[in-house]
N, C-alpha and C positions, 0 to 999 in steps of 0.2 A: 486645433482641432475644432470644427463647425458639424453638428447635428440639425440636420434639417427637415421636420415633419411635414407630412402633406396629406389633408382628407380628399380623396374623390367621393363624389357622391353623396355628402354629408346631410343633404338634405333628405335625399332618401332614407337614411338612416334614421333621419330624427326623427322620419313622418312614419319608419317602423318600430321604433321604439314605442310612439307618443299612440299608434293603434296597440299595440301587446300591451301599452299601460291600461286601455282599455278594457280590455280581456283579462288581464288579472282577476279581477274580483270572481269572475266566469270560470275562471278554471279550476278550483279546487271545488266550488257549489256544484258543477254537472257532477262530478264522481261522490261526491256526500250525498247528494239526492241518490245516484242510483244504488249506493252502500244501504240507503235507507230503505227503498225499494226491496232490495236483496234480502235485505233480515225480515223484515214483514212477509216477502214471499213465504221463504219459512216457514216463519212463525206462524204462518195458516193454514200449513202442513197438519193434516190431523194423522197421528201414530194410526198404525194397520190395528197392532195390540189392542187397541181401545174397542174395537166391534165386539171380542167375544165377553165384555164385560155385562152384555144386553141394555147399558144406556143407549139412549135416541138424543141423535144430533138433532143441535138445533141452529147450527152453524153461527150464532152469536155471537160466540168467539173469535171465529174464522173473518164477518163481515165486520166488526166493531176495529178493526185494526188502522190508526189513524198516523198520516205521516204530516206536521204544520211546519210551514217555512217560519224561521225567525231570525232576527236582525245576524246570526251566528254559525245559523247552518236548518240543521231540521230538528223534529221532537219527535219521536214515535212514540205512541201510545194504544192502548187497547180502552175502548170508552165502556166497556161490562164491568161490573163492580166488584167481580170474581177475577179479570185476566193473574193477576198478581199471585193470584194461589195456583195458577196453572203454569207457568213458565217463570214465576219468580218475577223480581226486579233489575236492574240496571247493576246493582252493587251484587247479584247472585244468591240476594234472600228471598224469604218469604213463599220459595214453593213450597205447595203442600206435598205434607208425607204420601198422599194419594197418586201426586199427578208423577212424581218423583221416580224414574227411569222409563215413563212411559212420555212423556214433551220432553223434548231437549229444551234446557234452561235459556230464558233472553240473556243470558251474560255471556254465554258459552257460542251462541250464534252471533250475539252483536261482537265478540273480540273477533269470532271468525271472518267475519264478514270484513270488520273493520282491516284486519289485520291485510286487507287484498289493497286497500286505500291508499298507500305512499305509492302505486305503480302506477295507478289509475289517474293521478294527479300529473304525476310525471307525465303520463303518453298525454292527457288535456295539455301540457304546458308547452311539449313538443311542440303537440298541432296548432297551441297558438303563436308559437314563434314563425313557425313554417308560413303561414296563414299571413302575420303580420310584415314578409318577406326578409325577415332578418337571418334566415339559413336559407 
């Protein structure tokens, strides 16, 4: 009994493989960036609640909201020296008793947010297979 393999094409394969190895790096960063996007949107949301307190915005909070690219993905941050008492932190601490059912927590939007991200990654990986002609 003789098994006998044969590639058609090969070369096209390789030169689609060897573009989608390019795009790698590309594909899970465009849906991390817009994950980050997406929570900052939010998170600049100011509560309807918060008008009949009679504070005066001063939008601070709202414009200080910062997204930096790094070697790993992104950092989002608030540069006001308060953000941290009003939405809390990354680990779900440190809101204050004040702002506390009136901002929804950064822990509670970043998982929500996060949690959209293994589909988003998925349909980038689709389009770069598609793209680099290997479907």
């Amino acid at each position: 009994m003789q098994l006998s393999l044969s590639f058609r094409n090969a070369a096209l394969v390789r030169m689609g493989l060897q573009n989608l190895d390019a795009e790698i790096p590309k594909v899970a960063r465009r849906p991390i960036y817009n994950t980050s996007l997406a929570i900052v949107r939010r998170e600049k949301e100011y509560p309807s609640r918060f008008s009949s307190t009679g504070y005066k915005r001063t939008y601070r909070f709202r414009n200080n909201w910062t997204i930096t690219a790094y070697e790993l993905g992104y950092k989002i941050g608030n540069r006001t020296s308060y953000g941290h008492y009003v939405v809390g932190d990354a680990f779900g601490a440190g809101q204050a008793w004040m702002h506390k059912g009136i901002w929804v927590p950064f822990r509670q939007v970043s998982e929500e947010e996060i949690a959209k991200l293994p589909e988003a990654v998925q349909n980038e990986l689709s389009l770069a297979i598609r793209k680099s002609g290997l479907a």
